[in-house]
C-alpha positions in Angstrom: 159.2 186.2 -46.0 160.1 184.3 -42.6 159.6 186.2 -39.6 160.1 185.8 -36.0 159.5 188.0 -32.9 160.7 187.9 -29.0 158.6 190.4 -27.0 159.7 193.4 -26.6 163.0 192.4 -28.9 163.2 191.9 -33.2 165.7 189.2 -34.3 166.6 189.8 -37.9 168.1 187.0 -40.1 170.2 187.7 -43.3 170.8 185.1 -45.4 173.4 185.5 -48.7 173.0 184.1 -51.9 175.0 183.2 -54.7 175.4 180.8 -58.0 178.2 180.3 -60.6 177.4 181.5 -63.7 175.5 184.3 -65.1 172.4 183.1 -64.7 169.6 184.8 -62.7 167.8 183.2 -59.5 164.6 181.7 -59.7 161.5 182.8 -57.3 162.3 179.3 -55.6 165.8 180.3 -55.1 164.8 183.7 -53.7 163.1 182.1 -51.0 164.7 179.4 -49.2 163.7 179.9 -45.7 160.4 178.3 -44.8 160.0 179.3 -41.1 162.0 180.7 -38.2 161.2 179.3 -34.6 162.5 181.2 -31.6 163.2 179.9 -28.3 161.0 181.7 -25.9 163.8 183.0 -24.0 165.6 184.7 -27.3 169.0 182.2 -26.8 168.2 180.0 -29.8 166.6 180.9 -33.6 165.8 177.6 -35.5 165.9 178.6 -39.3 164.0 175.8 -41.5 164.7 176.0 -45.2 162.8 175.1 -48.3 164.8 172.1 -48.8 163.5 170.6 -44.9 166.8 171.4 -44.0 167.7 172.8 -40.4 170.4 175.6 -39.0 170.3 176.3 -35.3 172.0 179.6 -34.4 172.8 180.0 -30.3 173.3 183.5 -28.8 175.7 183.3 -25.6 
């Protein structure tokens, strides 16, 4: 699991998943988020994923 903490504040991320088909997930596919920077003053949450990948999410 990914965590990430601002003092004195929690930032939670939920990520959904889904696949076609009736398949189940695989342990890799139950974890694609590799890390979770914060900016230090709580605006900005980088989320990496397994994949290298990157999402930026900005609070206003």
């Amino acid at each position: 699991m990914a965590t990430g903490r601002v003092e004195q504040e929690s930032i939670y991320v939920t990520l959904m998943l889904w696949k076609k088909g009736k398949k189940g997930f695989t342990k890799k596919e139950l974890s694609p988020v590799k890390e979770i920077n914060i900016a230090e003053d709580g605006k900005r949450v980088e989320i990496v994923f397994a994949d290298r990948s990157r999402k930026i999410v900005t609070f206003r």
